[in-house]
N, CA, C and O atoms as a Maestro MAE file, in Angstrom:
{
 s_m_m2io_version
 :::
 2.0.0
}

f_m_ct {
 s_m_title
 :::
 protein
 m_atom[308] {
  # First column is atom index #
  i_m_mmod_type
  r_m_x_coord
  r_m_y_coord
  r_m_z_coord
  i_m_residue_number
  s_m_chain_name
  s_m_pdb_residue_name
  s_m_pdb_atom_name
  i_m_atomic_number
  :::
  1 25 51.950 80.075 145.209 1 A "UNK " " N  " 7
  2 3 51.532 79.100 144.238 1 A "UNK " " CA " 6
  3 2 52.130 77.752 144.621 1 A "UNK " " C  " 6
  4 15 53.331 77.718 144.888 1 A "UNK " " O  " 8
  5 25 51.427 76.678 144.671 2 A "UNK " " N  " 7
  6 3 51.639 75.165 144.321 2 A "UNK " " CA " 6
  7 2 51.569 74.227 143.494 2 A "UNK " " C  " 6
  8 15 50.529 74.266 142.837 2 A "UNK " " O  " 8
  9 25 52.348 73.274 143.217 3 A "UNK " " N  " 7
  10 3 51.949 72.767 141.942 3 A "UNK " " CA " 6
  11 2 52.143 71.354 142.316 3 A "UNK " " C  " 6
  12 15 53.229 70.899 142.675 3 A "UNK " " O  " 8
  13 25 50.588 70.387 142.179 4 A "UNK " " N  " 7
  14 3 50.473 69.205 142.710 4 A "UNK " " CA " 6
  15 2 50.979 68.538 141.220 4 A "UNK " " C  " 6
  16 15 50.614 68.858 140.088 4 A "UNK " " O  " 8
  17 25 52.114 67.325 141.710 5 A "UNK " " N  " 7
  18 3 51.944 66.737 140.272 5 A "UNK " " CA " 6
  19 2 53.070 65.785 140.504 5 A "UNK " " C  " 6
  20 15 54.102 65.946 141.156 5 A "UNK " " O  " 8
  21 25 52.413 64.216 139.465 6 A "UNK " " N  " 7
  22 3 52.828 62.697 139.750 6 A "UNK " " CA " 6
  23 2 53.976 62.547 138.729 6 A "UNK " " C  " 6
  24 15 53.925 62.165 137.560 6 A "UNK " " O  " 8
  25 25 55.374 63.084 139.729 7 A "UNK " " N  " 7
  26 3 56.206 62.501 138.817 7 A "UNK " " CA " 6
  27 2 56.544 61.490 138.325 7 A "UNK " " C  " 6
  28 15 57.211 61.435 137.292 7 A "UNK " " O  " 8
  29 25 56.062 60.302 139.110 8 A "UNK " " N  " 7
  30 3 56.316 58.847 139.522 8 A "UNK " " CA " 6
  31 2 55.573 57.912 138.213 8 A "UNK " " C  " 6
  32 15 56.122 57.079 137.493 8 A "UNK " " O  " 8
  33 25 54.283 58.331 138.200 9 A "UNK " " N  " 7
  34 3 53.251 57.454 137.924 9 A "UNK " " CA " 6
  35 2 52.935 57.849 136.498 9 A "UNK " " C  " 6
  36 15 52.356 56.984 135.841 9 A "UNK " " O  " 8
  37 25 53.216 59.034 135.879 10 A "UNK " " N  " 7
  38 3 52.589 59.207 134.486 10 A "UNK " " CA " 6
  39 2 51.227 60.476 134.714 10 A "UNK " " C  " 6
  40 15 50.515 61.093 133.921 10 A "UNK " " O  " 8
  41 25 51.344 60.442 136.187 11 A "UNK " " N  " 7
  42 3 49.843 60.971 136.658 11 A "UNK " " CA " 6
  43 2 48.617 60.279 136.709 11 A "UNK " " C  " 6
  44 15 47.539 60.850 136.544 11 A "UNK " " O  " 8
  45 25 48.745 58.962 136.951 12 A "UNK " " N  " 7
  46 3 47.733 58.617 136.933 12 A "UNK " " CA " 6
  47 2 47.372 58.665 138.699 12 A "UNK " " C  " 6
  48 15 46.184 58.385 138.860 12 A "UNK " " O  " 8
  49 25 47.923 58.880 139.721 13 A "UNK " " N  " 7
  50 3 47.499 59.015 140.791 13 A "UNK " " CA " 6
  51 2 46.603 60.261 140.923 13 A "UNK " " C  " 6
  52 15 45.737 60.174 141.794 13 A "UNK " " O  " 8
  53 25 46.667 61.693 140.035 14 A "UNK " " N  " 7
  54 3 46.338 62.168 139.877 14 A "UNK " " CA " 6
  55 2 44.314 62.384 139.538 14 A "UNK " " C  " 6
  56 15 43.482 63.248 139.817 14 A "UNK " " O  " 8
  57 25 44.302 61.514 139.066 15 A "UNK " " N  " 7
  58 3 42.866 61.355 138.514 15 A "UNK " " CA " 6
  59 2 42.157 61.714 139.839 15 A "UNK " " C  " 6
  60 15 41.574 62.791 139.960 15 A "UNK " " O  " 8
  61 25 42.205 60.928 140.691 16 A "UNK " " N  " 7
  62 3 40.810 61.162 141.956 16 A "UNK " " CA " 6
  63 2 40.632 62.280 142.187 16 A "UNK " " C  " 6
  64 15 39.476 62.691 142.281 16 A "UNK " " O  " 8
  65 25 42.321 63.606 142.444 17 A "UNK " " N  " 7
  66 3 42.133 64.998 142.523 17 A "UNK " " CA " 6
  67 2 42.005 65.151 141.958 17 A "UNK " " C  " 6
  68 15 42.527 66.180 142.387 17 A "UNK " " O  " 8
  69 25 41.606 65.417 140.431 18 A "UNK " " N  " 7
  70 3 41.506 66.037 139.377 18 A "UNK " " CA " 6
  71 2 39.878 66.047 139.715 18 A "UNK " " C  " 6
  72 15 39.197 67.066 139.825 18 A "UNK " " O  " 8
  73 25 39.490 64.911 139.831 19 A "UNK " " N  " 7
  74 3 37.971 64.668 140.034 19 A "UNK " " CA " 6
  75 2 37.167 65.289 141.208 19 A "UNK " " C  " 6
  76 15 36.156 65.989 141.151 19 A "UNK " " O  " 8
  77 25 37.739 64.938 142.088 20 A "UNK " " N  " 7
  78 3 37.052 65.286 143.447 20 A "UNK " " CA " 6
  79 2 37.213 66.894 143.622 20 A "UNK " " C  " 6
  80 15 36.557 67.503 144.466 20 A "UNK " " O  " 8
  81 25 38.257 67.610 142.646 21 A "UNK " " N  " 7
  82 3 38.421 69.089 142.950 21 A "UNK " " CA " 6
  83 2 37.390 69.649 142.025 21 A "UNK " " C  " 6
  84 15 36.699 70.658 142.166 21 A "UNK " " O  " 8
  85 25 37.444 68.499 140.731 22 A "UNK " " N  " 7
  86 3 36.316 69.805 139.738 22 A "UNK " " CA " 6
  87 2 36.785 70.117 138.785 22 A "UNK " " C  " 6
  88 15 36.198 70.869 138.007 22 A "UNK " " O  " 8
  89 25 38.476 69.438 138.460 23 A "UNK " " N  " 7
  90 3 39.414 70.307 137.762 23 A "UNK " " CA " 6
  91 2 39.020 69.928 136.703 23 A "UNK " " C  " 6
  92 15 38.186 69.023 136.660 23 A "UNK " " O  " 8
  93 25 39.543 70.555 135.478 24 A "UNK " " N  " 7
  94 3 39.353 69.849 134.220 24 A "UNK " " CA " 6
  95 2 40.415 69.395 133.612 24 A "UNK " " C  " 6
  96 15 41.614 69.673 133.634 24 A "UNK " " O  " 8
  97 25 39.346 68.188 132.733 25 A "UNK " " N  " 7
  98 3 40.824 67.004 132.566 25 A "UNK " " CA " 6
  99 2 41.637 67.282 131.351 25 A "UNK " " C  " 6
  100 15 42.411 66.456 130.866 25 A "UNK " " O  " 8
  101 25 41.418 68.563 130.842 26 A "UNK " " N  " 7
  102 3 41.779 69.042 129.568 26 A "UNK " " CA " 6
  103 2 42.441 70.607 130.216 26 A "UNK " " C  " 6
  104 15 41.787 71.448 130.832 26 A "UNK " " O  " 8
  105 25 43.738 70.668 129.904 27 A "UNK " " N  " 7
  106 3 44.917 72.052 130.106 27 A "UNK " " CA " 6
  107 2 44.062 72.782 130.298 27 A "UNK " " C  " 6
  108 15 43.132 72.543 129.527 27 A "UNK " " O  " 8
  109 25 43.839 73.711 131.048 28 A "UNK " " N  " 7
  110 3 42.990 75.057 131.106 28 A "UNK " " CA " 6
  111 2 43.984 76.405 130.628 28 A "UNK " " C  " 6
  112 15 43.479 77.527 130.601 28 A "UNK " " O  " 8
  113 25 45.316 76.211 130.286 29 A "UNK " " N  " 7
  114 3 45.670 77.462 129.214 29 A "UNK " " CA " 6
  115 2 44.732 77.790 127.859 29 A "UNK " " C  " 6
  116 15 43.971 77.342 127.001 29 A "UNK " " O  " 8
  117 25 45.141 78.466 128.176 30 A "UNK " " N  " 7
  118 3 44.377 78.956 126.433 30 A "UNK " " CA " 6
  119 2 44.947 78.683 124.953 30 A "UNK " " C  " 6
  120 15 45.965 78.851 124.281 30 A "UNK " " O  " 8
  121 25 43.499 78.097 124.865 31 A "UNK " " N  " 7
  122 3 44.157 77.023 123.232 31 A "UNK " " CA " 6
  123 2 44.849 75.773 123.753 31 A "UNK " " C  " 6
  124 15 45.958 75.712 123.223 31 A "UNK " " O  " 8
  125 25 44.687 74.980 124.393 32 A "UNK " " N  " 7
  126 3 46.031 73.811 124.510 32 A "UNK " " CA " 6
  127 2 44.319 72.839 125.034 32 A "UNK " " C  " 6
  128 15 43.274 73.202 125.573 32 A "UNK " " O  " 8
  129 25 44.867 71.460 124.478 33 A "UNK " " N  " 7
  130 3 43.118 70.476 124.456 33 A "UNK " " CA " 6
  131 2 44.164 69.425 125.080 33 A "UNK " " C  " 6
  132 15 43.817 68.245 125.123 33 A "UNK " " O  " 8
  133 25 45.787 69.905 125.702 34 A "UNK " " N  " 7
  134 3 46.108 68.305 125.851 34 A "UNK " " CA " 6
  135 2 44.950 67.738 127.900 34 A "UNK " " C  " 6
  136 15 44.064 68.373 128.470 34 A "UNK " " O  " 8
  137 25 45.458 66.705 128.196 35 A "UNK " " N  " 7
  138 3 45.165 66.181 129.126 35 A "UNK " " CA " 6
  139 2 45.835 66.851 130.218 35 A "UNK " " C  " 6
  140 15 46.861 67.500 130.011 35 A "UNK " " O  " 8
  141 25 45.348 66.742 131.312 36 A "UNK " " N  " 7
  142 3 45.709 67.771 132.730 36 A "UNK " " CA " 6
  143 2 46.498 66.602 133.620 36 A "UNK " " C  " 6
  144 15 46.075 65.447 133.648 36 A "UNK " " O  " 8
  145 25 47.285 66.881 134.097 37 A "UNK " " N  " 7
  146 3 48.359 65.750 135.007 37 A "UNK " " CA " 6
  147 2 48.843 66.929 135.637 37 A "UNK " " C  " 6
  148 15 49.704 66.688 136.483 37 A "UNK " " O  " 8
  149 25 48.643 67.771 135.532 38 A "UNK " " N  " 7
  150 3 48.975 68.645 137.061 38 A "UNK " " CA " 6
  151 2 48.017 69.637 137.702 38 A "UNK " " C  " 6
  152 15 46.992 69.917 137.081 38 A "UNK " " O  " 8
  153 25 48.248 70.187 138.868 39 A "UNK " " N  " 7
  154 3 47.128 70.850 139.491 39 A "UNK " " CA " 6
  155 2 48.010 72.228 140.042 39 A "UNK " " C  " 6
  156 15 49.046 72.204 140.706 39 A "UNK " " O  " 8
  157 25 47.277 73.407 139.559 40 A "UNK " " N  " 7
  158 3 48.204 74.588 139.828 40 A "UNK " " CA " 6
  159 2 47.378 75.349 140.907 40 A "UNK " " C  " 6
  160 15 46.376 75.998 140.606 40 A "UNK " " O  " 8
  161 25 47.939 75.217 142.421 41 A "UNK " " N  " 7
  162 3 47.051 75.430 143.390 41 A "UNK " " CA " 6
  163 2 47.528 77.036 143.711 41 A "UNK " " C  " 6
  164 15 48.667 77.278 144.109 41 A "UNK " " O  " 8
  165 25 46.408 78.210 143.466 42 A "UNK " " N  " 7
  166 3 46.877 79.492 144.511 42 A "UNK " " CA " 6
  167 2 45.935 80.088 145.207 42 A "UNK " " C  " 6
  168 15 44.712 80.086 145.068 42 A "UNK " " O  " 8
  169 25 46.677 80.636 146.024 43 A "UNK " " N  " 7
  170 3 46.280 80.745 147.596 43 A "UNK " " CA " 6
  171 2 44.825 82.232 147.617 43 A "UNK " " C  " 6
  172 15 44.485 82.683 146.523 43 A "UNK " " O  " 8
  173 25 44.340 82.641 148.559 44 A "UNK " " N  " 7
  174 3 43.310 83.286 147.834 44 A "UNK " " CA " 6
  175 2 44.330 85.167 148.128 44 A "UNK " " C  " 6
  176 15 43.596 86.150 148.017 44 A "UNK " " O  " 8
  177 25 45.377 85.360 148.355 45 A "UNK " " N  " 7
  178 3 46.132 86.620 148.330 45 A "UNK " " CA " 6
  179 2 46.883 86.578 147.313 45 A "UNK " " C  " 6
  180 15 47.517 87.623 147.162 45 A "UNK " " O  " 8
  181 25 47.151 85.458 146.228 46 A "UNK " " N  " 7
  182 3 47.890 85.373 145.181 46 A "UNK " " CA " 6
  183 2 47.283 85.799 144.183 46 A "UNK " " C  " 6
  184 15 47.949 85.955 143.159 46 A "UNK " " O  " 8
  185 25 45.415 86.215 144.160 47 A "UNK " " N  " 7
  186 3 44.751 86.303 143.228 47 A "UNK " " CA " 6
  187 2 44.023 87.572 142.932 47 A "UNK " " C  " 6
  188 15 43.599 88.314 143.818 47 A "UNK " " O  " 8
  189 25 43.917 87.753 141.889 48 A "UNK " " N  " 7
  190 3 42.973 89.192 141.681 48 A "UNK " " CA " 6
  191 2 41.525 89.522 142.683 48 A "UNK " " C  " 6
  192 15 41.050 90.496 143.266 48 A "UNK " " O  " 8
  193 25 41.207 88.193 142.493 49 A "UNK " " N  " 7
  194 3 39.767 88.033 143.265 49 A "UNK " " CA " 6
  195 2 39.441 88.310 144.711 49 A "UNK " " C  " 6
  196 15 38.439 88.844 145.186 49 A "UNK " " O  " 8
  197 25 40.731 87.728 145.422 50 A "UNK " " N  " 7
  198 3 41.032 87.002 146.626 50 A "UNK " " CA " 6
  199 2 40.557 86.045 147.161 50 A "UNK " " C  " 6
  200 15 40.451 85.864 148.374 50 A "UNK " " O  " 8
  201 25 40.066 85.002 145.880 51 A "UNK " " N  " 7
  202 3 39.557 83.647 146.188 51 A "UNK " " CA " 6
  203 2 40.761 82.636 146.158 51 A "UNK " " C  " 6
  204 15 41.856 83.028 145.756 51 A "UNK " " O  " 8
  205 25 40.622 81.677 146.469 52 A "UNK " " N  " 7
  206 3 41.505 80.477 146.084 52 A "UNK " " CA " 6
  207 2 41.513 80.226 144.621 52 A "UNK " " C  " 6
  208 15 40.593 80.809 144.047 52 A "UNK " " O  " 8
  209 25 42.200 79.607 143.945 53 A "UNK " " N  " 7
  210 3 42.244 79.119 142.614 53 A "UNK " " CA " 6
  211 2 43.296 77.677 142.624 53 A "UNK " " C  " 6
  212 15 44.447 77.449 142.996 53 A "UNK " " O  " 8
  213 25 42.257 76.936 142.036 54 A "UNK " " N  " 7
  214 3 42.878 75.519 141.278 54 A "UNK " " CA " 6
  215 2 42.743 75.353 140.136 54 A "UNK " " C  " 6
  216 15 41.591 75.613 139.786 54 A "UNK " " O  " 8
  217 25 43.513 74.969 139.185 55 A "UNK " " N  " 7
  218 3 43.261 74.748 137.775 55 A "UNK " " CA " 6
  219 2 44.169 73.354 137.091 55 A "UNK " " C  " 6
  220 15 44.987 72.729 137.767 55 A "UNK " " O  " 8
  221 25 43.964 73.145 136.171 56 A "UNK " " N  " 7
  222 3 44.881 71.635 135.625 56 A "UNK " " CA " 6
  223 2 45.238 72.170 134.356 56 A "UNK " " C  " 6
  224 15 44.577 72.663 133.442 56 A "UNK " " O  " 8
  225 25 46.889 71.869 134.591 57 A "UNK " " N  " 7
  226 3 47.391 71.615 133.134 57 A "UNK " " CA " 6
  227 2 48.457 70.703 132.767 57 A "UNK " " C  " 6
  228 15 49.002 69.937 133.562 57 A "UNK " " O  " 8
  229 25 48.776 70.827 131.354 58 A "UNK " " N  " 7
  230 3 49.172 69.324 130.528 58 A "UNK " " CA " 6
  231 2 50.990 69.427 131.179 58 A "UNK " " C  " 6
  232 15 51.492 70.383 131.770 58 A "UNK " " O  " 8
  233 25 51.454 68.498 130.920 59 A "UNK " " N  " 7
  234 3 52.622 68.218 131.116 59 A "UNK " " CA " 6
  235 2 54.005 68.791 130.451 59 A "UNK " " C  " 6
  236 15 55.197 68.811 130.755 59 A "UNK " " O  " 8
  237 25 53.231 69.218 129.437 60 A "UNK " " N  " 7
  238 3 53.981 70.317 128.368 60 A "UNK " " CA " 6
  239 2 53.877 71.527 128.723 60 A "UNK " " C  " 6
  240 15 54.846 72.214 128.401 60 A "UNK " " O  " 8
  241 25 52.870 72.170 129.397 61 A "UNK " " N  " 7
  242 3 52.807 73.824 130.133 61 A "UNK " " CA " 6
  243 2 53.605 73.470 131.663 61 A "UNK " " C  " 6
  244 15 54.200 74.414 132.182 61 A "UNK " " O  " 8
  245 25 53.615 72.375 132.245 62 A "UNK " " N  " 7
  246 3 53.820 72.237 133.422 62 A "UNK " " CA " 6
  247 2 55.519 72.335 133.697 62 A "UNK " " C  " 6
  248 15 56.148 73.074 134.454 62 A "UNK " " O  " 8
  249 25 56.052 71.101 132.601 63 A "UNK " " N  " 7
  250 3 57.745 71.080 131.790 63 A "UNK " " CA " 6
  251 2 58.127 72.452 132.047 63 A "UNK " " C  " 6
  252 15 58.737 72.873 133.030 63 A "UNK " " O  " 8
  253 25 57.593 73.258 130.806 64 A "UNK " " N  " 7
  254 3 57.866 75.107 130.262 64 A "UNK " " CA " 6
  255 2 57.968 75.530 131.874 64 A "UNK " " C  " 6
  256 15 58.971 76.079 132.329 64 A "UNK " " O  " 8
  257 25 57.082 75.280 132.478 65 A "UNK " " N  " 7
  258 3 56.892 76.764 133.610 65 A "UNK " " CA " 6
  259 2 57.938 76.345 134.391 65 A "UNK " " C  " 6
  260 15 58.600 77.292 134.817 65 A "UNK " " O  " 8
  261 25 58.510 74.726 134.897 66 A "UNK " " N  " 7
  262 3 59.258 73.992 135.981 66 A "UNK " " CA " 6
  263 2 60.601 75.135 135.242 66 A "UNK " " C  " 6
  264 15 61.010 76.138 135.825 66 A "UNK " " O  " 8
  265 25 61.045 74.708 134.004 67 A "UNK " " N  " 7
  266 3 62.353 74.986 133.233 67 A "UNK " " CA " 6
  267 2 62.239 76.416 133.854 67 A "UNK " " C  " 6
  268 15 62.693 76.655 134.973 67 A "UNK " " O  " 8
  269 25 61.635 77.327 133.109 68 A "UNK " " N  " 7
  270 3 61.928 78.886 133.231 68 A "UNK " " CA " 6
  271 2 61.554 79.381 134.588 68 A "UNK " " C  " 6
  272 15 61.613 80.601 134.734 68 A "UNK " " O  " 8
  273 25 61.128 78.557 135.752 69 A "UNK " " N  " 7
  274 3 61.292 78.996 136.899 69 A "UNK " " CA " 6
  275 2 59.485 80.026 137.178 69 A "UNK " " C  " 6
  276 15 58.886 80.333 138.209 69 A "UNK " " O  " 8
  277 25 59.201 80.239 135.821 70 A "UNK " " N  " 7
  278 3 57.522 81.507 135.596 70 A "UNK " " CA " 6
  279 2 56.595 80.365 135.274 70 A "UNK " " C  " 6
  280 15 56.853 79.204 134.956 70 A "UNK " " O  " 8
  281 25 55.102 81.184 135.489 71 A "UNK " " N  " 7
  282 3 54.048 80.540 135.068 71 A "UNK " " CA " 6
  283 2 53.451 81.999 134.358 71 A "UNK " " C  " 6
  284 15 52.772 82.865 134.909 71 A "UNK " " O  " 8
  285 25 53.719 81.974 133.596 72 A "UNK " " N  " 7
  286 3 53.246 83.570 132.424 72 A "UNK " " CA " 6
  287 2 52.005 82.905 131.389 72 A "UNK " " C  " 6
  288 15 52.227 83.208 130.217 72 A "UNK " " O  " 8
  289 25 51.030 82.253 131.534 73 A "UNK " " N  " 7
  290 3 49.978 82.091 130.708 73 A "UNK " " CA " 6
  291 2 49.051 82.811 130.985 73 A "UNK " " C  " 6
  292 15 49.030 83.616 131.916 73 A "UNK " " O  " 8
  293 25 48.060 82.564 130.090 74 A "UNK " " N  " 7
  294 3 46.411 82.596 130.199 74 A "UNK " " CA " 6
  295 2 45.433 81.552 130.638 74 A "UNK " " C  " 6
  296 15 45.357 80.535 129.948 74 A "UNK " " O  " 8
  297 25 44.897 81.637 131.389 75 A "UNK " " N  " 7
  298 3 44.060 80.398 131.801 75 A "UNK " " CA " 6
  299 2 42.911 80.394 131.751 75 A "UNK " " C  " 6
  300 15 42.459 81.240 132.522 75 A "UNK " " O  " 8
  301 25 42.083 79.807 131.170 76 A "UNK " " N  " 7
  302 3 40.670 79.581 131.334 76 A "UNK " " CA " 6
  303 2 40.237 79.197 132.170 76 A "UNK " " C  " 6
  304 15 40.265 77.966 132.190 76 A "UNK " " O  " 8
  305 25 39.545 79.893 133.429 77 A "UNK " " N  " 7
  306 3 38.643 78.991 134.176 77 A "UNK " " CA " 6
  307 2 37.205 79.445 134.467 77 A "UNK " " C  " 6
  308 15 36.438 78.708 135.088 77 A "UNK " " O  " 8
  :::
 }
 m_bond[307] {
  # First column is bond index #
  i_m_from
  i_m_to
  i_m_order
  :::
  1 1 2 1
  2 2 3 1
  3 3 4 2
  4 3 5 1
  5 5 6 1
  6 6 7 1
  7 7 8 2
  8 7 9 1
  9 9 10 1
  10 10 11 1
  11 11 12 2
  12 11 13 1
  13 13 14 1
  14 14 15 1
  15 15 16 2
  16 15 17 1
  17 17 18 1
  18 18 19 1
  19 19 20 2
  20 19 21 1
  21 21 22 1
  22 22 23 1
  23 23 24 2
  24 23 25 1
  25 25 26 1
  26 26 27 1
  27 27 28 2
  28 27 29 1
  29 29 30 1
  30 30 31 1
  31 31 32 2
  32 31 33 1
  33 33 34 1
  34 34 35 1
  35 35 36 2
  36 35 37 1
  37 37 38 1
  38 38 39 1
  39 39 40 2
  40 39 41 1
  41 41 42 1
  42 42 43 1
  43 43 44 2
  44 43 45 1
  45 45 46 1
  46 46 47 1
  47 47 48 2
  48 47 49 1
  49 49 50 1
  50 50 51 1
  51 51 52 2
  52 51 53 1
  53 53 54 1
  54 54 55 1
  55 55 56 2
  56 55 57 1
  57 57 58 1
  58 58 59 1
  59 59 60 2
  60 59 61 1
  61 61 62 1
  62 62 63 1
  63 63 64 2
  64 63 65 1
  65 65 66 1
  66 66 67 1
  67 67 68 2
  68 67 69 1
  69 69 70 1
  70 70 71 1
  71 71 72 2
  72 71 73 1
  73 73 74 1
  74 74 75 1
  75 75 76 2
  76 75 77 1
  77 77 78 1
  78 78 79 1
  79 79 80 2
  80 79 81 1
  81 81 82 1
  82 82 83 1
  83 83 84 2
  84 83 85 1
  85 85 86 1
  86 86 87 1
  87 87 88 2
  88 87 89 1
  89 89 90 1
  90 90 91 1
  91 91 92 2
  92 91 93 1
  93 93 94 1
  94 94 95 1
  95 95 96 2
  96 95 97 1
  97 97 98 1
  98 98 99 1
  99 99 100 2
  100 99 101 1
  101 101 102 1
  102 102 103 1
  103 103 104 2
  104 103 105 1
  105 105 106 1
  106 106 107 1
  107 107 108 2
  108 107 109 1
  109 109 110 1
  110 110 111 1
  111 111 112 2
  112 111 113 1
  113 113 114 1
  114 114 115 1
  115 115 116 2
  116 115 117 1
  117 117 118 1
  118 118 119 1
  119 119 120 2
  120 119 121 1
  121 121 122 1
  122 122 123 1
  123 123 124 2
  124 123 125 1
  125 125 126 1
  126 126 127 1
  127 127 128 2
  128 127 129 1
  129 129 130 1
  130 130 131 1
  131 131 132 2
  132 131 133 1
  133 133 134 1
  134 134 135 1
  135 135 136 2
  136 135 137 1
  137 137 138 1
  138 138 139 1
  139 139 140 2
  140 139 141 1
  141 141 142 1
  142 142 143 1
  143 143 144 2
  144 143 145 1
  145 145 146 1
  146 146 147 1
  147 147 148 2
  148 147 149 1
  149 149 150 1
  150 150 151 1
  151 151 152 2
  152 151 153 1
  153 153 154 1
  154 154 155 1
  155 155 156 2
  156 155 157 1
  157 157 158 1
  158 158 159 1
  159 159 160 2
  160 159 161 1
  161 161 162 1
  162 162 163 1
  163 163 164 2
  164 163 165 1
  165 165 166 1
  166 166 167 1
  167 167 168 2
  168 167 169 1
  169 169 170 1
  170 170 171 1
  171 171 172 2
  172 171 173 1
  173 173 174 1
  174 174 175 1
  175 175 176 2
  176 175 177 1
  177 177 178 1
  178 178 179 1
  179 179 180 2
  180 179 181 1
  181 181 182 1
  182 182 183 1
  183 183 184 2
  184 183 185 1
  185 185 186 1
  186 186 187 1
  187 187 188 2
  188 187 189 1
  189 189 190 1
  190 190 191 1
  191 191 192 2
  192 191 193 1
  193 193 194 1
  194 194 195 1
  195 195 196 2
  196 195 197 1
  197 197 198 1
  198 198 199 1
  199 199 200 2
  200 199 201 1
  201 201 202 1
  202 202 203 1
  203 203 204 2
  204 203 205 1
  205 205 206 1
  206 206 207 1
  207 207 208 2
  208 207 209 1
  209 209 210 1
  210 210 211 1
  211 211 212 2
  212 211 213 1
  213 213 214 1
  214 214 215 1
  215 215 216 2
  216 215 217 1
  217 217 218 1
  218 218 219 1
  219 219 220 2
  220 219 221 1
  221 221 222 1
  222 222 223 1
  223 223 224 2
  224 223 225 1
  225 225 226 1
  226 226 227 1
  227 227 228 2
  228 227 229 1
  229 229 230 1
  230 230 231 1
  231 231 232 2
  232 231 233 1
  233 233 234 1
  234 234 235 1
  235 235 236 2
  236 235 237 1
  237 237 238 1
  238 238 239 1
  239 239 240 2
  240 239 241 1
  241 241 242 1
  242 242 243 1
  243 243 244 2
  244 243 245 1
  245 245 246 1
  246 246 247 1
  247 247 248 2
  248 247 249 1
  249 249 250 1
  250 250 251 1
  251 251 252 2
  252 251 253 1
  253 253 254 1
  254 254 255 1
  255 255 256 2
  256 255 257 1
  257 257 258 1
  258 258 259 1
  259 259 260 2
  260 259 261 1
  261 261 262 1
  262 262 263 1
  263 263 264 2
  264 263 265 1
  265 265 266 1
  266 266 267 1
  267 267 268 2
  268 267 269 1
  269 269 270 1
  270 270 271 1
  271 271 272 2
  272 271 273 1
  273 273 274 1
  274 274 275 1
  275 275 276 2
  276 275 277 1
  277 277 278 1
  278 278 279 1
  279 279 280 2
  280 279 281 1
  281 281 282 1
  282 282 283 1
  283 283 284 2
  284 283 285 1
  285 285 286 1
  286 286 287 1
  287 287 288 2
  288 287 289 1
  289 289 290 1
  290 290 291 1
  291 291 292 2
  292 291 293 1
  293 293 294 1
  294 294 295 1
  295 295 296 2
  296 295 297 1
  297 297 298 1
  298 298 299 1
  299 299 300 2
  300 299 301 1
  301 301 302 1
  302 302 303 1
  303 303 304 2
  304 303 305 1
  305 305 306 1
  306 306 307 1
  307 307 308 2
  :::
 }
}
């Protein structure tokens, strides 16, 4: 797993990837409508599918997962 994201800027450097990937600009956890400022990149052996996966979430799921070291959600994509 990777996790693209603008500590610097607020995220606003963020926008063009958010765009040009497809992501959505709204958290893709489940239930959460905030704005996406990060990009949670995994690889396609990290996944059930064995596709790649990108997804965006808010700065408040991004905080939680940095602190506890896990990314334990649900994601909509």
């Amino acid at each position: 797993m990777n996790v693209i994201h603008d500590d610097e800027t607020g995220g606003i450097m963020m926008i063009p990837l958010i765009v040009d990937w497809g992501i959505s600009k709204t958290c893709q956890i489940e239930n959460c409508e905030e704005q996406t400022n990060a990009i949670i990149c995994f690889n396609a052996d990290e996944t059930p599918t064995g596709k790649t996966l990108h997804f965006g979430i808010c700065e408040k799921h991004h905080a939680e997962a940095k602190a506890s070291g896990r990314f334990d959600y649900k994601v909509t994509v």
